[in-house]
ZADO-1210 file (C-alpha; in nm, 4 decimals, padded with zeros to 6 digits):
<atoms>
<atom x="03.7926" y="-01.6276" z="01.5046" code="UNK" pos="1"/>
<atom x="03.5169" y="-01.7891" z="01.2849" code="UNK" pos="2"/>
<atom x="03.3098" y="-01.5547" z="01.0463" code="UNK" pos="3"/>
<atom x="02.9709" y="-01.5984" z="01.0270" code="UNK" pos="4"/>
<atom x="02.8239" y="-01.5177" z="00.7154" code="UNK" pos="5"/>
<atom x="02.4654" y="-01.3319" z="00.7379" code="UNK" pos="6"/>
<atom x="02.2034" y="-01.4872" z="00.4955" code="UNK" pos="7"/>
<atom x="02.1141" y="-01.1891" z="00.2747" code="UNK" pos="8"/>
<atom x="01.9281" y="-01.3815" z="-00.0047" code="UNK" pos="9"/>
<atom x="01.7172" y="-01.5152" z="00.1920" code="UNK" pos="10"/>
<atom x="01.5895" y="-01.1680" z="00.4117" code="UNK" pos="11"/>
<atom x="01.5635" y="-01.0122" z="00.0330" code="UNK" pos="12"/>
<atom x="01.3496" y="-01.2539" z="-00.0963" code="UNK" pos="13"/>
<atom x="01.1570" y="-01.2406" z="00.2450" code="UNK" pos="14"/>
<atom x="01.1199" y="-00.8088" z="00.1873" code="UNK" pos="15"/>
<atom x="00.9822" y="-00.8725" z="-00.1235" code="UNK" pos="16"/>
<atom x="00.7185" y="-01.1081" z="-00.0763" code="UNK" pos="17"/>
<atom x="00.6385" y="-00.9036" z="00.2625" code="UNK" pos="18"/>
<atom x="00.6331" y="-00.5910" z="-00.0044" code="UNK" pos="19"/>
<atom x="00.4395" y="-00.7398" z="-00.2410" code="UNK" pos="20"/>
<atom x="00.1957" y="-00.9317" z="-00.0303" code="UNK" pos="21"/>
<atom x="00.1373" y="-00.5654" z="00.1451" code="UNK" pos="22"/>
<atom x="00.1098" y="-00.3521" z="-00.1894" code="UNK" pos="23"/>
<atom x="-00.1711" y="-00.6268" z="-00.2878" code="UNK" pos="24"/>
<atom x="-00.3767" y="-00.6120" z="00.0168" code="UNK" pos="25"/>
<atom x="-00.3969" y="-00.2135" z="-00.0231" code="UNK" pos="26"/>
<atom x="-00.3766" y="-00.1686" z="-00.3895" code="UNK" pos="27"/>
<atom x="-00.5675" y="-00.4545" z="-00.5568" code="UNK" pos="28"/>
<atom x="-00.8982" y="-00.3610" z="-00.4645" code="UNK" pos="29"/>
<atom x="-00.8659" y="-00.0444" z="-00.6311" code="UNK" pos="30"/>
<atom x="-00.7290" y="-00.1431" z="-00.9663" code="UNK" pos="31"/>
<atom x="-01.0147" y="-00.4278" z="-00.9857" code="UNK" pos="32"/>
<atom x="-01.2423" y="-00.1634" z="-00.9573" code="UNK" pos="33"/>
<atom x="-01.0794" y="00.0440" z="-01.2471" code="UNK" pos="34"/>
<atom x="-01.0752" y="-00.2666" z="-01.4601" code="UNK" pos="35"/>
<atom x="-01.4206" y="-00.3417" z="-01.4353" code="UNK" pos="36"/>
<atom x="-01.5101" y="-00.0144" z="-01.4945" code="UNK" pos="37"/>
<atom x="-01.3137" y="-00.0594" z="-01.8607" code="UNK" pos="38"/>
<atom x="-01.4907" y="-00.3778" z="-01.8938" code="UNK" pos="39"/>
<atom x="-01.7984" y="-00.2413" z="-01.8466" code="UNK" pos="40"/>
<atom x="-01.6918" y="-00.0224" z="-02.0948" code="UNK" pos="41"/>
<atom x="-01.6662" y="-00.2250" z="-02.3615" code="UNK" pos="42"/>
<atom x="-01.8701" y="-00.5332" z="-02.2924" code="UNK" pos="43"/>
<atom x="-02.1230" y="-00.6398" z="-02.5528" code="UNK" pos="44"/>
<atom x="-02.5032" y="-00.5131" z="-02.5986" code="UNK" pos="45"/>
<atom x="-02.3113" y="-00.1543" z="-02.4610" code="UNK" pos="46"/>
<atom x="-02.4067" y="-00.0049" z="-02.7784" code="UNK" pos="47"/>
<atom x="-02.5913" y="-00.0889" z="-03.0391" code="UNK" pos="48"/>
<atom x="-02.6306" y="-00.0146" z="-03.3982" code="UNK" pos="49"/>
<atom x="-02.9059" y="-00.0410" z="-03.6784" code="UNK" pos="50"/>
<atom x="-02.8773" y="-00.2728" z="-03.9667" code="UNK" pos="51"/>
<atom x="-03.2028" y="-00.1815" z="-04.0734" code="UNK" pos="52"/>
<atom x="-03.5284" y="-00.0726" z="-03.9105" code="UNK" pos="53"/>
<atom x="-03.6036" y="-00.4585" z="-03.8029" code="UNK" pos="54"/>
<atom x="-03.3085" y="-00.5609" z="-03.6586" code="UNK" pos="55"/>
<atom x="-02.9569" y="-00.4182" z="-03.4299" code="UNK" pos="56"/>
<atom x="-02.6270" y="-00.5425" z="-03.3927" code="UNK" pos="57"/>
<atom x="-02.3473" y="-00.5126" z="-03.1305" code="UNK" pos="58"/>
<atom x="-02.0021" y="-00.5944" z="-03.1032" code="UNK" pos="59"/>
<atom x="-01.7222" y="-00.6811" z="-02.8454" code="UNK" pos="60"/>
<atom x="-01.4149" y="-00.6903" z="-03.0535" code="UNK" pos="61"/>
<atom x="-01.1190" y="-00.7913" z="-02.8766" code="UNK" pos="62"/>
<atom x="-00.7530" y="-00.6497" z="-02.8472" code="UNK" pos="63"/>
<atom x="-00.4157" y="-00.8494" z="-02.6803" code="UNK" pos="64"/>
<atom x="-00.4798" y="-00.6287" z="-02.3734" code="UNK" pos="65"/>
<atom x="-00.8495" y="-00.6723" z="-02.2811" code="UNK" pos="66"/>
<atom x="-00.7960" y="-01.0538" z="-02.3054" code="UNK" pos="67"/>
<atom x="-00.4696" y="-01.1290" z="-02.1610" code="UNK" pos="68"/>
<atom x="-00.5327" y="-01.4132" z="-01.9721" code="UNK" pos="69"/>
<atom x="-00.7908" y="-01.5886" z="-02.2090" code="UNK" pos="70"/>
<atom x="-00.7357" y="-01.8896" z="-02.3168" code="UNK" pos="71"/>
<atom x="-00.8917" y="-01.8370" z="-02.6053" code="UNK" pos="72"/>
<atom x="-00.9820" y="-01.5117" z="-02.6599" code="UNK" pos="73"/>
<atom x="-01.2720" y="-01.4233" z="-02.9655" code="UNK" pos="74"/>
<atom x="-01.4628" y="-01.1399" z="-03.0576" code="UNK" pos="75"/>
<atom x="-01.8320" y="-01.1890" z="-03.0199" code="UNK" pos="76"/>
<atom x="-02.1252" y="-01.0198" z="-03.2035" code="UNK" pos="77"/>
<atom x="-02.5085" y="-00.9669" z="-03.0337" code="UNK" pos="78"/>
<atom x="-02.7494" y="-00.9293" z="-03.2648" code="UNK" pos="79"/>
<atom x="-03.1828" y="-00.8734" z="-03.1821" code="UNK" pos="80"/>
<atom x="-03.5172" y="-00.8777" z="-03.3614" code="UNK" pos="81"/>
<atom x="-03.6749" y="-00.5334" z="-03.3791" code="UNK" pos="82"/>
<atom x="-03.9812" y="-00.6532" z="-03.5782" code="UNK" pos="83"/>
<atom x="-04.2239" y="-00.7605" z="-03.3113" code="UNK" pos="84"/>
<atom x="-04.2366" y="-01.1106" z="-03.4351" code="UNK" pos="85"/>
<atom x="-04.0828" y="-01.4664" z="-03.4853" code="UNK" pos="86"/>
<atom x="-03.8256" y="-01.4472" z="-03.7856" code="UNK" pos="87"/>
<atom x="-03.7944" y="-01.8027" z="-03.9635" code="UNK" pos="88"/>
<atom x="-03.4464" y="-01.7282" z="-04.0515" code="UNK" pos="89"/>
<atom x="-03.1782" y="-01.4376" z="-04.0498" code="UNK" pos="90"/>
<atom x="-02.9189" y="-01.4658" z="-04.2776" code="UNK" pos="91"/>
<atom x="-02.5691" y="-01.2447" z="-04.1813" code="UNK" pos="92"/>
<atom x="-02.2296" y="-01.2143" z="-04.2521" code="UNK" pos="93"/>
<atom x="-01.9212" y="-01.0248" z="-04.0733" code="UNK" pos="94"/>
<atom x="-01.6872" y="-00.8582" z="-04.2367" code="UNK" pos="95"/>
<atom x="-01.3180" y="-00.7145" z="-04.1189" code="UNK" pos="96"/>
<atom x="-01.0818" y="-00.5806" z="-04.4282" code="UNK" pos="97"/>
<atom x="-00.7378" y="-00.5253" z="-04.4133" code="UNK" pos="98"/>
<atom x="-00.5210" y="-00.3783" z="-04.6996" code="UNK" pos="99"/>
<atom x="-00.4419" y="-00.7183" z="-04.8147" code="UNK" pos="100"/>
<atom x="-00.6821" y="-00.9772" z="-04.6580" code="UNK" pos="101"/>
<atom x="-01.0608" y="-01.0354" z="-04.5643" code="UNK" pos="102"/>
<atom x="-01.1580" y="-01.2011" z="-04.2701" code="UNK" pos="103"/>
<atom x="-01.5349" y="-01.3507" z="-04.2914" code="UNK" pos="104"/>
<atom x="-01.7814" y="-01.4919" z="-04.0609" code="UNK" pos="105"/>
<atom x="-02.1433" y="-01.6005" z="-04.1877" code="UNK" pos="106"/>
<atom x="-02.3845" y="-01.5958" z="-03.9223" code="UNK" pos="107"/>
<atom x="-02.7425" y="-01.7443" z="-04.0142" code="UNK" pos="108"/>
<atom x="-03.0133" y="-01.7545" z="-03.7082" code="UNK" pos="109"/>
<atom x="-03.3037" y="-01.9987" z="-03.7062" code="UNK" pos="110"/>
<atom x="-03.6338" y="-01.9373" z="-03.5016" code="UNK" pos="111"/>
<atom x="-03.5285" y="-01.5937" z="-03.4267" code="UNK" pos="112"/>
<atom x="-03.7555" y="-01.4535" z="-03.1620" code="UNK" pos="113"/>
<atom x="-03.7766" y="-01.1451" z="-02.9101" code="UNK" pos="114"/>
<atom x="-03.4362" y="-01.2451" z="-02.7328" code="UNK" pos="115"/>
<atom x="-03.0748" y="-01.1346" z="-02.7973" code="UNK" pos="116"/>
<atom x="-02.8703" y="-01.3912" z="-03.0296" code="UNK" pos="117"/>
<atom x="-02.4745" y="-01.4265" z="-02.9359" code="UNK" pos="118"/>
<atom x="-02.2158" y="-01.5685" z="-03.2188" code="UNK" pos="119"/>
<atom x="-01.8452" y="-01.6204" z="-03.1763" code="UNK" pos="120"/>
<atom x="-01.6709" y="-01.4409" z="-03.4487" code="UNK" pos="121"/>
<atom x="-01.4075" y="-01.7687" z="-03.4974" code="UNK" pos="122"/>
<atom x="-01.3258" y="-01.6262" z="-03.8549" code="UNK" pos="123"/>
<atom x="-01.2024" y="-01.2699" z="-03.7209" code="UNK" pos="124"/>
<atom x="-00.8636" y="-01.1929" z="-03.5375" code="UNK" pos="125"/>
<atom x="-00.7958" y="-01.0067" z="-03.2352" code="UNK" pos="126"/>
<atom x="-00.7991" y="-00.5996" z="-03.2925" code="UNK" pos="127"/>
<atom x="-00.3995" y="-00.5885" z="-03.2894" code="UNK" pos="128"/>
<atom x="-00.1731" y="-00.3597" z="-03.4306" code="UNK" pos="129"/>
<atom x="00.2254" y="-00.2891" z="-03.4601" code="UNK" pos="130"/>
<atom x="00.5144" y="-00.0676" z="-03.5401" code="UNK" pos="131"/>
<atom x="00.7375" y="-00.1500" z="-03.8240" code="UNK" pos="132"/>
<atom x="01.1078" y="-00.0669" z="-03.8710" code="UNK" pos="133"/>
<atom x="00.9735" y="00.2875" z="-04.0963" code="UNK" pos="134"/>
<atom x="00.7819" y="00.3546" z="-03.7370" code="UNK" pos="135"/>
<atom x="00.4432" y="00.3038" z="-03.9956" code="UNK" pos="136"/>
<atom x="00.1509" y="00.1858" z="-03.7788" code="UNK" pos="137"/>
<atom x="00.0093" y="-00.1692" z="-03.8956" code="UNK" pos="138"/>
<atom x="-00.3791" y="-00.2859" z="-03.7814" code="UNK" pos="139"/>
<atom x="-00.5252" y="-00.6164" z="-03.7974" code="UNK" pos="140"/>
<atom x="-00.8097" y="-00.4727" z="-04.0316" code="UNK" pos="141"/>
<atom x="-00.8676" y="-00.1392" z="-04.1290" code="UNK" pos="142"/>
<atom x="-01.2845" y="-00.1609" z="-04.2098" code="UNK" pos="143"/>
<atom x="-01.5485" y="-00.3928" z="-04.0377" code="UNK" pos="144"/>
<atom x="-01.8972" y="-00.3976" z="-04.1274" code="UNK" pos="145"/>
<atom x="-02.1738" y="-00.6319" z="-04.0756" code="UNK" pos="146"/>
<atom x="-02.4551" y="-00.7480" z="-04.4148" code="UNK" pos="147"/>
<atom x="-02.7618" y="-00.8623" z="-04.3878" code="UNK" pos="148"/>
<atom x="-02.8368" y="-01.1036" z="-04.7009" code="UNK" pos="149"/>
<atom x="-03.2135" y="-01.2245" z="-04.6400" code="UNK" pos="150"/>
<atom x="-03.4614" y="-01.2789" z="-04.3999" code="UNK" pos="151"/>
<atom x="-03.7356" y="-01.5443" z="-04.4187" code="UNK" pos="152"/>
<atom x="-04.0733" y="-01.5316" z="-04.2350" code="UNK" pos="153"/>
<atom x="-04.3377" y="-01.8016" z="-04.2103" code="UNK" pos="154"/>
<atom x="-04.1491" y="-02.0028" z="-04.5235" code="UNK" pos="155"/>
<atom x="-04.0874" y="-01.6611" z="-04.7783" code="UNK" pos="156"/>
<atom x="-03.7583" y="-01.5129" z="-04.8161" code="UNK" pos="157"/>
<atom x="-03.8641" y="-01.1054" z="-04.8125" code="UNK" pos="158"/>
<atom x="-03.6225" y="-00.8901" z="-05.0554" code="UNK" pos="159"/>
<atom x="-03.4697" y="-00.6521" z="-04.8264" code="UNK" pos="160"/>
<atom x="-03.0637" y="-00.6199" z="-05.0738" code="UNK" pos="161"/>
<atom x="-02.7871" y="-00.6244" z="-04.8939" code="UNK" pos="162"/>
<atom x="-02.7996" y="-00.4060" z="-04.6270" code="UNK" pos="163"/>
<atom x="-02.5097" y="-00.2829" z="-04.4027" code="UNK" pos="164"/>
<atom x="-02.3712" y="-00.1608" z="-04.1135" code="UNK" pos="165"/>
<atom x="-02.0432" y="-00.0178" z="-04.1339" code="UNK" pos="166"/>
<atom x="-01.7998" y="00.0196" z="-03.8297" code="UNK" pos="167"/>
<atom x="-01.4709" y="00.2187" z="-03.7987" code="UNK" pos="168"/>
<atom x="-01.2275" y="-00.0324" z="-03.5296" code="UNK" pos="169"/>
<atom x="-01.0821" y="00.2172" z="-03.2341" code="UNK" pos="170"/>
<atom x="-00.7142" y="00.1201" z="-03.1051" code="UNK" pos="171"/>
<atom x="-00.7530" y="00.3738" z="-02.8023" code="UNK" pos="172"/>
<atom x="-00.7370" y="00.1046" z="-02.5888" code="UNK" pos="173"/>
<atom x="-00.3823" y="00.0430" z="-02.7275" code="UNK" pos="174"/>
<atom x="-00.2768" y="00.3720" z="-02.7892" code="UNK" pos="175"/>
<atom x="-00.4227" y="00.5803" z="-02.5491" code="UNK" pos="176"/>
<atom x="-00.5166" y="00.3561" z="-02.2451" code="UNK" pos="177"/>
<atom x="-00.3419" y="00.3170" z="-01.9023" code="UNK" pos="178"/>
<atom x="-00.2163" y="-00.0166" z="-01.8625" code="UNK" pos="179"/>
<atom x="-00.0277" y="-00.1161" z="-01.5720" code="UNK" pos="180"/>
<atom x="00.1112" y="-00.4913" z="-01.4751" code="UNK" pos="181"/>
<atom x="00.0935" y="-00.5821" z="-01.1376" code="UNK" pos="182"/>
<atom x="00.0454" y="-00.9496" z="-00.9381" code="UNK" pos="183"/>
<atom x="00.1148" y="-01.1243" z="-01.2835" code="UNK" pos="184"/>
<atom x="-00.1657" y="-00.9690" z="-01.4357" code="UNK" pos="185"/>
<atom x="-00.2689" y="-00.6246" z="-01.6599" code="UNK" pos="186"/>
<atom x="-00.4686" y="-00.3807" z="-01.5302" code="UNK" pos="187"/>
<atom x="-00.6535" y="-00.0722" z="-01.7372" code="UNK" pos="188"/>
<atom x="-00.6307" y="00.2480" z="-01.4842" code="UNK" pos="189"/>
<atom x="-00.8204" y="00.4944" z="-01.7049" code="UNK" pos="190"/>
<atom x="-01.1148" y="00.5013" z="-01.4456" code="UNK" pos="191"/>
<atom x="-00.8547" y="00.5830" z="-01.1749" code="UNK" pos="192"/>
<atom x="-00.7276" y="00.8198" z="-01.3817" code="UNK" pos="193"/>
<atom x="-01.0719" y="00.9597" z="-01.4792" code="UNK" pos="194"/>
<atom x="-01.1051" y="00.9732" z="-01.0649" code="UNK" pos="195"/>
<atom x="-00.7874" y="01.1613" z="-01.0106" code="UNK" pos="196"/>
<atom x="-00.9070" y="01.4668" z="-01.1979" code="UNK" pos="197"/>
<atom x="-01.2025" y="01.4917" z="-01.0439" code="UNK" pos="198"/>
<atom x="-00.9891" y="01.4403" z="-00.7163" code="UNK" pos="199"/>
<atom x="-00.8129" y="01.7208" z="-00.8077" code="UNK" pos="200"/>
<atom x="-01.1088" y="01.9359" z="-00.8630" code="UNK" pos="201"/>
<atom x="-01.2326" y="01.8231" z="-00.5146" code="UNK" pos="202"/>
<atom x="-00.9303" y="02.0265" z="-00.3519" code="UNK" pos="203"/>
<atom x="-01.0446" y="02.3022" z="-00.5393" code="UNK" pos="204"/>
<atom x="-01.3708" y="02.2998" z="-00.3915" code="UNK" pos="205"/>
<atom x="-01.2260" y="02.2024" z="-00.0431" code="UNK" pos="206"/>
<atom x="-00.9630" y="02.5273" z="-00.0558" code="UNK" pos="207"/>
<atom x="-01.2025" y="02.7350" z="-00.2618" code="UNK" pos="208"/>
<atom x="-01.5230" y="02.6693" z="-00.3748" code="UNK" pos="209"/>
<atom x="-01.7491" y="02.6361" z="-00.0700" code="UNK" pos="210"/>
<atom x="-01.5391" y="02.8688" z="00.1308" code="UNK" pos="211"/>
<atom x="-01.6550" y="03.1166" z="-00.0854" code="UNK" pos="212"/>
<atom x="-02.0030" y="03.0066" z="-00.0835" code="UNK" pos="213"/>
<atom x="-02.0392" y="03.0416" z="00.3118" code="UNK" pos="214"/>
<atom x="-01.8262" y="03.3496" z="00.3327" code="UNK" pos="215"/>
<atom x="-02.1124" y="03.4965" z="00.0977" code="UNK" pos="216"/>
<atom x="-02.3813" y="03.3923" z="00.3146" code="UNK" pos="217"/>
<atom x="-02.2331" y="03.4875" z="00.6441" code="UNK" pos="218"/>
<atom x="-02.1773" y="03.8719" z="00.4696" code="UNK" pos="219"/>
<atom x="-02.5380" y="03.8662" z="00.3009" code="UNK" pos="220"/>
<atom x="-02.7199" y="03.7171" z="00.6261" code="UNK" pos="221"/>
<atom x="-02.5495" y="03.8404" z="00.9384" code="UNK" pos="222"/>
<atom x="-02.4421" y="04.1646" z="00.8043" code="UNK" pos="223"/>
<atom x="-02.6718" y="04.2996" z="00.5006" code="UNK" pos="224"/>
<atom x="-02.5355" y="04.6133" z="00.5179" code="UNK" pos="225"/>
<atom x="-02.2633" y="04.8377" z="00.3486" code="UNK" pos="226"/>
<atom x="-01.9977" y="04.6854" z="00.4839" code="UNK" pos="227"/>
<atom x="-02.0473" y="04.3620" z="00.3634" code="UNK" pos="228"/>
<atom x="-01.8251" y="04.4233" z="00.0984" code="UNK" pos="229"/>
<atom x="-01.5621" y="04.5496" z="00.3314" code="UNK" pos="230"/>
<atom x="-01.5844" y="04.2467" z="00.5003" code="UNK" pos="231"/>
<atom x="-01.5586" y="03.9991" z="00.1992" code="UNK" pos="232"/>
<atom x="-01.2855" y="04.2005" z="00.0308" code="UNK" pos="233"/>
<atom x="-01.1218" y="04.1043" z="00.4060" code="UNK" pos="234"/>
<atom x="-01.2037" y="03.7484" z="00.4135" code="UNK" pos="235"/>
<atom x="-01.0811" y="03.6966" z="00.0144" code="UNK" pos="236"/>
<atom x="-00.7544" y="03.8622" z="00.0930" code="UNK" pos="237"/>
<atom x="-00.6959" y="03.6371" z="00.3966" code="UNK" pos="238"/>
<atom x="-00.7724" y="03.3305" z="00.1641" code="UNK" pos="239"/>
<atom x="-00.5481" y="03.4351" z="-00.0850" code="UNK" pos="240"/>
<atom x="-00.2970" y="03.4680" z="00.1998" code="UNK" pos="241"/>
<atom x="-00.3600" y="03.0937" z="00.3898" code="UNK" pos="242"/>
<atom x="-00.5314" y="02.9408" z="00.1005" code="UNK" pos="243"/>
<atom x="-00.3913" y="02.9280" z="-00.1742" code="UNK" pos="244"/>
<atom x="-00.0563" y="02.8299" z="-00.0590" code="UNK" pos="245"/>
<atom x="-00.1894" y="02.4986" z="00.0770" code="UNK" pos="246"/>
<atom x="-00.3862" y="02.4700" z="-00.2547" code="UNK" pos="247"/>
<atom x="-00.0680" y="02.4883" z="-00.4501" code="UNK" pos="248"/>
<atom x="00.1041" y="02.2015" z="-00.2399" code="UNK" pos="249"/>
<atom x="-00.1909" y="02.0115" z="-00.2572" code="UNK" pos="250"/>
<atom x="-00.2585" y="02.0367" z="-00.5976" code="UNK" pos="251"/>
<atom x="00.1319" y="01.9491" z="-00.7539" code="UNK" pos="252"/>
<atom x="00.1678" y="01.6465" z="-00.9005" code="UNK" pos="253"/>
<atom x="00.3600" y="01.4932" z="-00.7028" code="UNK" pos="254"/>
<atom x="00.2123" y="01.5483" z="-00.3856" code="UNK" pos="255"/>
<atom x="-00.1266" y="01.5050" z="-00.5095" code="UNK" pos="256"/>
<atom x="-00.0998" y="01.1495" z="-00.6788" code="UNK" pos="257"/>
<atom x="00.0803" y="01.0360" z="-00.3249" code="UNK" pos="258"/>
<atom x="-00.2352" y="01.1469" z="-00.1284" code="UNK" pos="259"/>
<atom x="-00.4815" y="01.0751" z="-00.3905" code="UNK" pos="260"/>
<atom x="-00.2742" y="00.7123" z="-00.3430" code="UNK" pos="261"/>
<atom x="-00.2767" y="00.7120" z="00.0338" code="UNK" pos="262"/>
<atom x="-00.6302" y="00.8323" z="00.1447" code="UNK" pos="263"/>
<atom x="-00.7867" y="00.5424" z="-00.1237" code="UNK" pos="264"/>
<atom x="-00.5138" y="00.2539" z="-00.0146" code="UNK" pos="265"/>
<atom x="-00.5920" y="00.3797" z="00.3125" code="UNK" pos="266"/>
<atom x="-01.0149" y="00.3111" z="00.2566" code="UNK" pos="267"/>
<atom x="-00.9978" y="00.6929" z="00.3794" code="UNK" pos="268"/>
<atom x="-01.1823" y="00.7899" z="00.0509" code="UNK" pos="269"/>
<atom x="-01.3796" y="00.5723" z="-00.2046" code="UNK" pos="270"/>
<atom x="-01.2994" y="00.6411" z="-00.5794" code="UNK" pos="271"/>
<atom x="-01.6734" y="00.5691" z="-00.6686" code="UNK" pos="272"/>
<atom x="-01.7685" y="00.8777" z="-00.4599" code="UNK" pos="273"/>
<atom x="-01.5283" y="01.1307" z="-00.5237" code="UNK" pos="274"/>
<atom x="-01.7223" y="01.2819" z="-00.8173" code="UNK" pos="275"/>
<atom x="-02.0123" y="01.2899" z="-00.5622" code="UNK" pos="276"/>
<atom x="-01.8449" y="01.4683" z="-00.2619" code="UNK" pos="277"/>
<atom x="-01.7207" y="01.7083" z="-00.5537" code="UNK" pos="278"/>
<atom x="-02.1307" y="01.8390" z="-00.6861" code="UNK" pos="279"/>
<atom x="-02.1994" y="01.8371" z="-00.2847" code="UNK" pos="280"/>
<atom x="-01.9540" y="02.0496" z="-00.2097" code="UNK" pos="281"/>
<atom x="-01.9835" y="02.2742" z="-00.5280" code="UNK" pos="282"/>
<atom x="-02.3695" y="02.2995" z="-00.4674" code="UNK" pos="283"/>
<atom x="-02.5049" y="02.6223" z="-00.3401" code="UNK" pos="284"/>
<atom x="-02.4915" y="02.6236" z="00.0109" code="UNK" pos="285"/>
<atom x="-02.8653" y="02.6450" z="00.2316" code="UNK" pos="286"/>
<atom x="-02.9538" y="02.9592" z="00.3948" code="UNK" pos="287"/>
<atom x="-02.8369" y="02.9740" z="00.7493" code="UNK" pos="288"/>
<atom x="-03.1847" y="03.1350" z="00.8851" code="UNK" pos="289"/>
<atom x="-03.4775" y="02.9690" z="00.7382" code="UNK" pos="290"/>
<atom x="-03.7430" y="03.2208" z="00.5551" code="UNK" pos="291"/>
<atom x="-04.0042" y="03.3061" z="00.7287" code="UNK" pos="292"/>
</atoms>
């Protein structure tokens, strides 16, 4: 009798693109909303910082994470005119020190007027670090700071010294950040992480919080007497009782990231309006009789 021999590597390969294909359609959408969140984050003109009293400068210094996928990924500076008029020239430089090199950019602006000025810092590397054998922790640069040289209006160069700005270069988004690869890319999750606390603190509110609101009402409104507090003592107990077991299942770790996961894959719940359904739900509850 002939065998016949079932074609296994091909149904594999045909669960995992079926797997994948279905993990994208419910998943992506969320983590492109947590990584423009970080994006928007960190993009430039965010923050800004004095040099002086006439003029402010921002940064967007990038890492290997934030601009995987560049082809040619820079930092960039932003830099405006406080002063109220046109400047004939700004003169600039940017600065990044490491223990045993110096990374420069010279910036100098001509015409300078009312809008914000963007330079590609070509001169300065990406905001890497590493581990070495000793487990000693290894930046790109340790300082960054940003000099102003001279400024010249209408044709004379005004004596303003070297002022500076002076910078301190976070690696949280190394160290501390959520970064997940998925569909050939990286993704930063902090903002769905931020989320799933507050989720979290919604089933609070949901098991807890406005039950005991209403439960407060109904005693104070449809029975302001004595035993009112009977009454509540009752209702707390019974909470206790049905409540807080659910509360406890809902709330382990487990179980929670697996709904958190579900109801948002799902479009059951939107992560940009769980912290809002959380202050609705924690906000004190209307009368149920209106004053008269």
């Amino acid at each position: 009798m002939p065998s016949i021999s079932f074609p296994l590597g091909p149904l594999w390969n045909a669960s995992k693109y079926a797997w994948r294909s279905t993990e994208e359609l419910l998943f992506k959408k969320i983590y492109e909303r947590s990584h423009k969140e970080y994006m928007k984050r960190r993009e430039l003109g965010k923050y800004w910082d004095d040099i002086n009293e006439d003029f402010e400068i921002s940064f967007q210094l990038e890492n290997p994470l934030s601009s995987e996928g560049d082809d040619d990924p820079r930092s960039r500076v932003a830099i405006r005119n406080k002063t109220g008029r046109v400047v004939t020239e700004v003169n600039l430089s940017v600065t990044a020190e490491s223990h045993f090199l110096v990374y420069q950019e010279h910036i100098v602006i001509k015409e300078m007027g009312h809008k914000i000025y963007i330079r590609t810092l070509d001169n300065i590397p990406l905001n890497d670090m590493c581990f070495d054998e000793e487990g000693n922790i290894w930046t790109s640069y340790q300082r960054f700071y940003a000099t102003l040289h001279s400024v010249v209006v209408d044709g004379r160069s005004e004596e303003i010294g070297a002022q500076t700005a002076r910078f301190r270069p976070s690696h949280n988004d190394i160290l501390n950040a959520n970064w997940v690869r998925r569909w050939d890319k990286l993704w930063n999750l902090d903002y769905t992480d931020k989320m799933k606390r507050e989720f979290n603190g919604l089933l609070y509110y949901l098991c807890f919080g406005n039950q005991e609101m209403l439960t407060e009402d109904l005693a104070r409104e449809l029975w302001p007497t004595p035993e009112c507090n009977i009454l509540r003592a009752k209702i707390r107990k019974c909470r206790l009782l049905i409540v807080s077991p659910v509360y406890r299942l809902l709330s382990a770790p487990r179980f929670s990231n697996v709904l958190f996961w579900t109801l948002l894959s799902l479009r059951i719940m939107d992560l940009d309006k769980i912290t809002s359904s959380k202050k609705q739900l924690s906000a004190p509850t209307r009368s149920l009789h209106p004053s008269t």
